[in-house]
C-alpha positions as CSV (number, residue, x, y, z in Angstrom):
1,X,0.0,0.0,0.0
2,X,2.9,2.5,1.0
3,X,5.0,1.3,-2.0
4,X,1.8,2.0,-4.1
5,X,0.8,5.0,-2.5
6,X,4.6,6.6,-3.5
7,X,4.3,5.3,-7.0
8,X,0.8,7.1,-7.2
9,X,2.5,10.5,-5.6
10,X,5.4,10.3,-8.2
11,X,3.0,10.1,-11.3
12,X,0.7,13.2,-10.1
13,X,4.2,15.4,-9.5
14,X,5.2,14.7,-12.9
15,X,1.7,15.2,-14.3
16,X,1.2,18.6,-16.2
17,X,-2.2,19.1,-14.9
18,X,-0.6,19.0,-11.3
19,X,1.0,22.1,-12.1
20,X,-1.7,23.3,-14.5
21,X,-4.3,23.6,-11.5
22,X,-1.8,25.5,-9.2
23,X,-1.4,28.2,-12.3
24,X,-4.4,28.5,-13.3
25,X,-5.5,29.1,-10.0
26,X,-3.2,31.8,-9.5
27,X,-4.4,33.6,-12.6
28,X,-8.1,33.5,-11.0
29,X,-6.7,35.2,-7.9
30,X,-5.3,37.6,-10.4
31,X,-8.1,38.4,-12.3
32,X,-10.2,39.1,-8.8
33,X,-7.4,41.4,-7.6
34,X,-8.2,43.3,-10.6
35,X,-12.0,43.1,-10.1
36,X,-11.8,43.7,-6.3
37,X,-9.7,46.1,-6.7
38,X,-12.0,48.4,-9.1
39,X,-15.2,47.4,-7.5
40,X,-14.1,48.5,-3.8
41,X,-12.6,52.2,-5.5
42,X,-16.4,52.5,-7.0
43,X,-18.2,51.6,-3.7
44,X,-16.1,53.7,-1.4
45,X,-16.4,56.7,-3.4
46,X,-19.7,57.3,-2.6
47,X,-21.4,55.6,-5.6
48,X,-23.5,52.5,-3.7
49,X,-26.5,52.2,-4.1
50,X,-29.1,51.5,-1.5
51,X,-29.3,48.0,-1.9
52,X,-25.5,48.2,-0.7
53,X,-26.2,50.0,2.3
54,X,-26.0,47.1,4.8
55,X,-23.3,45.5,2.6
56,X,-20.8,48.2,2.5
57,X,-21.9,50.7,5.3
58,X,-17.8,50.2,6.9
59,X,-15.3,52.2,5.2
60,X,-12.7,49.8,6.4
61,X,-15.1,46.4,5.0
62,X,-12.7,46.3,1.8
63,X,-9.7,44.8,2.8
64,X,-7.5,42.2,2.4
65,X,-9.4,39.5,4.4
66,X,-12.6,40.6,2.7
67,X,-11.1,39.7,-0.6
68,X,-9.4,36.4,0.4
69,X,-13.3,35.8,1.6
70,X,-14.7,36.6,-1.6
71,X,-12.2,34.7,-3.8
72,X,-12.1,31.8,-1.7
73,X,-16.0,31.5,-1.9
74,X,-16.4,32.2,-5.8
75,X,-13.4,29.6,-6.6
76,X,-14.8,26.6,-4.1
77,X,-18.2,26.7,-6.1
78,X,-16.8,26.8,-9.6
79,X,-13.3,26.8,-10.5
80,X,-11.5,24.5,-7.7
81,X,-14.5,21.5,-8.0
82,X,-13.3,21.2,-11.4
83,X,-9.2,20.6,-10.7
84,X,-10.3,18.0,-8.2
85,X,-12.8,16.5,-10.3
86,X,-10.3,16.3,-13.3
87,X,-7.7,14.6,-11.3
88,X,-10.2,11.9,-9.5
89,X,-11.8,11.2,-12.7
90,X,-8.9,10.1,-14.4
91,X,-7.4,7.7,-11.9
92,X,-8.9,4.4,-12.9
93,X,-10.5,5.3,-15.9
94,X,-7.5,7.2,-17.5
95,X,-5.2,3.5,-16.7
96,X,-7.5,2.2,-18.1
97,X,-7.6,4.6,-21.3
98,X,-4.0,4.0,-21.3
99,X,-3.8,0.7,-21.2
100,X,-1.6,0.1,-18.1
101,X,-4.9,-1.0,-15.6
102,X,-4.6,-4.5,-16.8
103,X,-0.8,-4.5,-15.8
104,X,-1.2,-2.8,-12.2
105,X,-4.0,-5.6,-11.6
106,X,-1.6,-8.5,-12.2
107,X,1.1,-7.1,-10.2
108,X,1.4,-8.7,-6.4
109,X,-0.8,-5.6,-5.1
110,X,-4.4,-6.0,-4.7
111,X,-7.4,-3.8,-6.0
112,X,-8.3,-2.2,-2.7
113,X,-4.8,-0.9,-2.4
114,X,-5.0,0.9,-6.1
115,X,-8.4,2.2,-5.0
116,X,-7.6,3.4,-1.8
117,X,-4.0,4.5,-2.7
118,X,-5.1,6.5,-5.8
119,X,-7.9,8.2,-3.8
120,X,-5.4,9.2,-0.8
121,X,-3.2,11.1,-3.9
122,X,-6.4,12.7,-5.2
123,X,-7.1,13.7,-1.5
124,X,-3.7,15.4,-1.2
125,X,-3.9,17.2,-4.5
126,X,-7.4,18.6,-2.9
127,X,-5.1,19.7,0.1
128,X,-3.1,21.2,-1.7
129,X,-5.2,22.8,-3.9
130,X,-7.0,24.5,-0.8
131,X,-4.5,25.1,1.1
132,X,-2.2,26.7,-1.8
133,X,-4.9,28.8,-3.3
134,X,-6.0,30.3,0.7
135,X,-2.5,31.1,1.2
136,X,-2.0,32.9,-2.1
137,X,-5.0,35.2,-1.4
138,X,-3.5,36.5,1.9
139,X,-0.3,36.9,0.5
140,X,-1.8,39.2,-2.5
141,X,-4.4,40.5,0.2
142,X,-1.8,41.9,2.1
143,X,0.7,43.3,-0.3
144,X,-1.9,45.0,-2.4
145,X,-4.5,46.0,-0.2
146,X,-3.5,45.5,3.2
147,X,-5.1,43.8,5.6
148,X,-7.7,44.8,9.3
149,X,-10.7,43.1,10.7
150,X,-13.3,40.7,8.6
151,X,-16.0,42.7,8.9
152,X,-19.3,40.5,8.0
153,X,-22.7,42.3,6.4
154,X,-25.5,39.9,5.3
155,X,-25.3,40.3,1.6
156,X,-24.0,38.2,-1.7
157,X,-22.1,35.7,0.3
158,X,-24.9,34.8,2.1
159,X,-22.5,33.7,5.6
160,X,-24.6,36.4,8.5
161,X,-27.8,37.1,9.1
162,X,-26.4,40.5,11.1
163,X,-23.4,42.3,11.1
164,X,-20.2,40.8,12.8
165,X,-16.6,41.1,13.0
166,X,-13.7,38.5,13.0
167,X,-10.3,40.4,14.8
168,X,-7.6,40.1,12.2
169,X,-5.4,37.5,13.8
170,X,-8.0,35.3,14.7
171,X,-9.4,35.7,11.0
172,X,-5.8,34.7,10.2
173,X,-6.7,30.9,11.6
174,X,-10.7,30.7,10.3
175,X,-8.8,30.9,7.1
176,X,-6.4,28.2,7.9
177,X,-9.6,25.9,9.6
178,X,-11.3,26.7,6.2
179,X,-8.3,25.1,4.2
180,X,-9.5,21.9,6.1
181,X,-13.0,21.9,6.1
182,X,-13.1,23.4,2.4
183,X,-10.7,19.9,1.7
184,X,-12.8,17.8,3.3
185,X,-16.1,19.3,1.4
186,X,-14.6,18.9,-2.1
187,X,-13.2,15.4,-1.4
188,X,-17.4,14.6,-1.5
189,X,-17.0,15.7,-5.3
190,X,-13.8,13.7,-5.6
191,X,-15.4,10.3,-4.3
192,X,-18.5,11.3,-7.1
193,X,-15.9,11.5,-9.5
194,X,-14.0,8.3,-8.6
195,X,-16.7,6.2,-9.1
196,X,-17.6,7.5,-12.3
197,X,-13.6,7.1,-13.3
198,X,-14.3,3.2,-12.2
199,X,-17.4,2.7,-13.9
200,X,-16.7,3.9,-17.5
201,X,-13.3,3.6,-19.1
202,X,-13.3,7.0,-20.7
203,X,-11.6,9.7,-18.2
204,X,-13.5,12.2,-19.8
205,X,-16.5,10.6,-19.9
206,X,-16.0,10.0,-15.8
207,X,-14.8,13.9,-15.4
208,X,-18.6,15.4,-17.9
209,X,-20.5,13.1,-16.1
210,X,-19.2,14.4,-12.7
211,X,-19.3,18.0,-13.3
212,X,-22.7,17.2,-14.8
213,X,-24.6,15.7,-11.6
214,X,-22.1,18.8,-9.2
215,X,-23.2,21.8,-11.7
216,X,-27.1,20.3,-12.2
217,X,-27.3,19.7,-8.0
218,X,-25.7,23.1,-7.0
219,X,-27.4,25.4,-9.6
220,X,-31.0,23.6,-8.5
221,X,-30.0,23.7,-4.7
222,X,-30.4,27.4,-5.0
223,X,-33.6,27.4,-6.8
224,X,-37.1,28.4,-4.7
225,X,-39.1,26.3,-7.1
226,X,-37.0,23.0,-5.2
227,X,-36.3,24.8,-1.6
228,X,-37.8,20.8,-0.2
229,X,-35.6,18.9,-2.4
230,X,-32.0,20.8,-1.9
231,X,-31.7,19.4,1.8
232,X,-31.1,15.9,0.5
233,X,-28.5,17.3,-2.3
234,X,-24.5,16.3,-1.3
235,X,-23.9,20.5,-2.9
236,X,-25.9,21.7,0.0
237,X,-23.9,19.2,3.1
238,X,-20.7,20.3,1.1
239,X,-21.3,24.3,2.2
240,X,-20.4,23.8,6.1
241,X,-17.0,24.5,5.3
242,X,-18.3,28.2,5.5
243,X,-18.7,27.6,8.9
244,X,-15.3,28.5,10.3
245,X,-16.0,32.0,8.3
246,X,-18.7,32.9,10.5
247,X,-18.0,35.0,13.9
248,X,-19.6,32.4,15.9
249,X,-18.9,28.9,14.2
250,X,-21.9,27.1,14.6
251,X,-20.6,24.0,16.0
252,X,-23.8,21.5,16.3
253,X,-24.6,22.2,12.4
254,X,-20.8,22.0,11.3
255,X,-20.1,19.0,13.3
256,X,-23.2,17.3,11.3
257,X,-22.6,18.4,8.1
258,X,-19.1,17.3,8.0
259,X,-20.5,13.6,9.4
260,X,-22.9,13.6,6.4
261,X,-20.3,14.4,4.0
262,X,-17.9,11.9,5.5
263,X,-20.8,9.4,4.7
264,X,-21.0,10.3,0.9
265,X,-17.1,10.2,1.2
266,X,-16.8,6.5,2.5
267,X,-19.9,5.2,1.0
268,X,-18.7,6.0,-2.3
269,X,-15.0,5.2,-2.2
270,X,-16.8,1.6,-0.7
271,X,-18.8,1.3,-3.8
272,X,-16.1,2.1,-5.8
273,X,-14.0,-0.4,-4.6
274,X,-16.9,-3.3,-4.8
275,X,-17.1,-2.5,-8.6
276,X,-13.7,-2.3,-9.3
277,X,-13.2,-5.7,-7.3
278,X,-15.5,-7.3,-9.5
279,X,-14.7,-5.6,-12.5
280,X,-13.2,-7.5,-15.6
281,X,-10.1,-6.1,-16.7
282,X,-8.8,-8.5,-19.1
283,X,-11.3,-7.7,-21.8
């Protein structure tokens, strides 16, 4: 399994879509420098609206905590699902694409070890992913803008109900809680796209089919018309990461969501491994 787990590490490092997810990444953070950047200028000159009033009523609000908030939120719905996604979905299908599946199967290691170990590598990339693209947004944060309190308004992000504050330094660590509990969140998507990647033999057949179910649950999660329905959707378990980003971290909710997500997690990586156990690989 460790000898496995190495061999699996090794491949990803020397994969260009490991590097491709950290770059392009880092051009999204980037492109909302630039957009946070000209946005705050407009709405601290005087030029908000009413509808901004409970938004934006702190002339400190726009710092760089508040756009490490805002980028971290837009990327973990839409752009960082589809890096994991990419890499879990390849795993077994894209051996088996490639024609090297049938080889790793008659080699003395068994099936649950190239399941579980190929899953661990896609749960490090995820990790990684979160961790790198947090850490990055500080950094720019504080060079660029500067950084102070997170001041909280009930608005787009949808995290308070009434205003709150988060002290800078203690900010500082939600962010660093939220590289683990944003991880843990996506690796729900990840075990999705596993089992796809074991169940057809095209990786991009297992990566569409993926982003198909993720994009079609989280778009109608946040539709009225299905306001019964979203409850029993993995999108809607998978946003008590946000959690940590609240002044008072709701502990009771958090603790449950993260259980229910850790159910999809197992329960899939256990299904994937039944199928790929009695999967035929020699035709």
């Amino acid at each position: 399994m460790i000898t496995q787990l190495r061999f699996e590490l090794r491949k990803l490092i020397r994969s260009k879509g490991f590097y491709l997810s950290f770059a392009a990444l880092a051009a999204f953070v980037l492109l909302m420098l630039w957009g946070f950047y000209s946005y705050a200028q407009q709405k601290t000159s005087g030029l908000a609206g009413e509808q901004f009033k409970y938004t934006y009523e702190s002339k400190s609000y726009f710092n760089g905590l508040t756009f490490a908030l805002y980028s971290l939120i837009f990327a973990f719905s839409l752009v960082i699902p589809i890096f994991v996604v990419m890499n879990a979905g390849s795993q077994i299908a894209g051996e088996q694409r490639s024609g090297t599946l049938r080889m790793m199967c008659i080699r003395p290691v068994s099936r649950v070890a190239i399941v579980l170990s190929k899953f661990l590598v896609v749960a490090i990339h995820t990790y990684l992913l979160m961790a790198f693209f947090i850490a990055l947004n500080l950094l720019v944060g504080l060079l660029f803008i500067g950084w102070g309190s997170l001041e909280l308004y009930p608005g787009p992000l949808n995290l308070v109900d009434q205003p709150g504050t988060i002290l800078r330094d203690e900010a500082v660590w939600r962010f660093f809680y939220a590289s683990f509990s944003g991880a843990w969140a996506l690796l729900v998507v990840a075990a999705v796209a596993n089992l796809f990647s074991v169940l057809f033999e095209n990786p991009v057949t297992a990566v569409a089919a993926t982003l198909a179910v993720y994009l079609t649950l989280y778009i109608v999660g946040r539709i009225e018309f299905f306001i019964t329905l979203s409850p029993y959707f993995f999108t809607t378990n998978m946003d008590f990461w946000r959690d940590v980003l609240k002044p008072e971290i709701p502990w009771a909710s958090f603790n449950q969501q993260a259980a229910t997500c850790g159910a999809y997690i197992f329960g899939l990586l256990l299904l994937s491994i039944v199928i790929f156990e009695r999967k035929d690989i020699t035709n």
